[in-house]
C-alpha positions in Angstrom: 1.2 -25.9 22.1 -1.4 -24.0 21.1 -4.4 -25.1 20.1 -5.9 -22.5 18.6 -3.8 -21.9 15.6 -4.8 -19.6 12.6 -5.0 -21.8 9.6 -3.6 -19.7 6.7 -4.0 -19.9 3.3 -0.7 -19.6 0.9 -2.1 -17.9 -2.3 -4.3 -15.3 -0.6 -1.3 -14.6 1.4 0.8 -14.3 -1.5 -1.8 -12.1 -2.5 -1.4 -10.1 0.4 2.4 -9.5 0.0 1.9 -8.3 -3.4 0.0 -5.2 -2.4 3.2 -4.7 0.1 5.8 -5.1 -2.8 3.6 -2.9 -4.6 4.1 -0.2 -2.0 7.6 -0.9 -1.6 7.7 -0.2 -5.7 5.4 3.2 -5.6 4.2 5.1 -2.8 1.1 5.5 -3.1 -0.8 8.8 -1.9 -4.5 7.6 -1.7 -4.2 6.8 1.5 -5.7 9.8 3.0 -8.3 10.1 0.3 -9.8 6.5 1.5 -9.6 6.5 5.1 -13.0 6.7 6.6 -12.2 9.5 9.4 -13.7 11.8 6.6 -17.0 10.6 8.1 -16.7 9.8 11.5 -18.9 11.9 13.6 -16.0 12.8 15.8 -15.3 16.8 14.5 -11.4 16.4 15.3 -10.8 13.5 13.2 -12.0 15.0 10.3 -10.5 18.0 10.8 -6.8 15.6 11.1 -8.1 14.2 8.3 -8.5 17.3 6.3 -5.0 18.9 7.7 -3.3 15.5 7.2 -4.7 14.9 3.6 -3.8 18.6 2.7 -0.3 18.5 3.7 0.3 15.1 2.0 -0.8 16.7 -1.0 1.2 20.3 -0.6 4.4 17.5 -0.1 3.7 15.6 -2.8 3.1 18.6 -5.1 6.0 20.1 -3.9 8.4 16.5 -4.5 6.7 16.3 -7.8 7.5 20.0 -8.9 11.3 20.1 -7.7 11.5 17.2 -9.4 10.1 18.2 -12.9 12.0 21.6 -12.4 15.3 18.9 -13.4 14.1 18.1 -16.8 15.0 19.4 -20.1 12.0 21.5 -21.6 8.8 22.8 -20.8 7.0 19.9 -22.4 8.5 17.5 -20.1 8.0 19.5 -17.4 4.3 20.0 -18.0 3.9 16.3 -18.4 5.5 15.7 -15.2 3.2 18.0 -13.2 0.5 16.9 -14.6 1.2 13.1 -14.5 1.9 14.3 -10.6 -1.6 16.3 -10.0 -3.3 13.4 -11.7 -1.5 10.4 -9.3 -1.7 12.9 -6.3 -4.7 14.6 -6.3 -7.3 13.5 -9.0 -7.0 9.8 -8.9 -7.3 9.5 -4.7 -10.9 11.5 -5.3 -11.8 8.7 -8.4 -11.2 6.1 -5.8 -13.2 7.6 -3.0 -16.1 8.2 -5.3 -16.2 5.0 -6.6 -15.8 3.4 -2.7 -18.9 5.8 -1.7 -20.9 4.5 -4.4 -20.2 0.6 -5.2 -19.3 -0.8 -1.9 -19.5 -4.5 -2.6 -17.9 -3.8 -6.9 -15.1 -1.8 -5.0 -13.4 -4.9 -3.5 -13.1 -6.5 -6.6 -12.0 -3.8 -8.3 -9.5 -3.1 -6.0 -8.3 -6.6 -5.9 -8.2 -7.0 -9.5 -6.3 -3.9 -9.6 -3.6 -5.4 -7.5 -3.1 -8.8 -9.9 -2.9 -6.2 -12.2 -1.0 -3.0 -11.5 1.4 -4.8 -8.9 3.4 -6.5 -11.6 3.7 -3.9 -13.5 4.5 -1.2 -10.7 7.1 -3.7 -10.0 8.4 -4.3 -13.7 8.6 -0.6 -14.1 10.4 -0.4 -10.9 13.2 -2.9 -12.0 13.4 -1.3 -14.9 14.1 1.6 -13.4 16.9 0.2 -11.1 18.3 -1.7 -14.3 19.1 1.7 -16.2 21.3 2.6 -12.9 22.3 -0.3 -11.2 21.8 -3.7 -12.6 22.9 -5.2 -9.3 20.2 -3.3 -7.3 17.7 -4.1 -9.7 18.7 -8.1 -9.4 18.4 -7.6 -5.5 14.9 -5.5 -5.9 13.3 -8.5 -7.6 14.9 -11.0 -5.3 13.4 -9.0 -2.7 10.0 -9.0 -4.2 10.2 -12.5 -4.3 11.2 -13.5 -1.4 8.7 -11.5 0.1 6.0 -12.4 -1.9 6.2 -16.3 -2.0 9.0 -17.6 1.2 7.3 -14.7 3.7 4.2 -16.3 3.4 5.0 -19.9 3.3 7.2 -19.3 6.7 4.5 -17.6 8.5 2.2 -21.2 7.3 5.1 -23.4 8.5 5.8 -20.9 11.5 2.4 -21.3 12.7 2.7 -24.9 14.7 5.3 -22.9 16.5 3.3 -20.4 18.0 2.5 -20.8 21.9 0.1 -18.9 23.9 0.9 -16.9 26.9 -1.0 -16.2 30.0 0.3 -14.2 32.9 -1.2 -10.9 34.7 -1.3 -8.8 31.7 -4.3 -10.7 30.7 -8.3 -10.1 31.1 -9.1 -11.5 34.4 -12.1 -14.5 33.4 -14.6 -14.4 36.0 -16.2 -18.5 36.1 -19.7 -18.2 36.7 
């Protein structure tokens, strides 16, 4: 047995899961926008930065476009693009800015953004489903459940489970 077993925690857990269902809900596109390569002193990974950031953003412009080209009038279609450049482009940018300039607010922020948005991203999400498929919506939330409160409470129970392996793949340790 292994006697060095993580202790977890189950709500911080739980916590954790929820910004997963919340990415299962919405796919998020501040990814690029956030990652730190931006300023790494290696010139490559910025420049993969820059190229993967810009072609997130043509993609998503371009998903966000055929998409609005569907609707009914210009109005809706405007609003669509719009709500799309905002999500894709303006709101990644907010984020950064406010990383580079409250390092220690930003993790609250975020994480109260979480408790707050991934409930709702979820509710929107189901409602969504609902209005096509009330079965799929039934299985999305039972989904989102199970992974937000059994996943973690598995992986607590799971833990005295866990043995530790040593064989040749391993660091050679060196006595003194």
């Amino acid at each position: 047995m292994n006697t060095n077993l993580r202790r977890y925690r189950y709500w911080p857990l739980v916590a954790k899961t929820a910004c997963i269902a919340q990415h299962l809900s919405v796919k998020t596109a501040r990814g690029p926008a956030l990652g730190m390569p931006s300023k790494s002193k290696s010139i490559a990974l910025r420049k993969a930065w820059l190229v993967d950031s810009t072609v997130g953003l043509n993609a998503a412009m371009f998903a966000a476009i055929i998409l609005a080209s569907r609707l009914r009038t210009p109005d809706y279609v405007f609003a669509f693009a719009f709500f799309a450049m905002l999500a894709f482009a303006f709101i990644p940018f907010a984020f950064k800015w406010v990383y580079d300039n409250s390092r220690n607010v930003y993790t609250k922020v975020r994480e109260a953004a979480f408790c707050v948005l991934t409930p709702g991203i979820c509710f929107l999400a189901t409602l969504g489903l609902w209005m096509h498929s009330k079965v799929g919506a039934i299985a999305f939330q039972v989904l989102i459940a199970l992974m937000c409160f059994a996943c973690p409470y598995l992986l607590m129970k799971s833990q005295c489970y866990k043995t530790e392996m040593r064989g040749p793949w391993d660091i050679a340790i060196v006595g003194p």
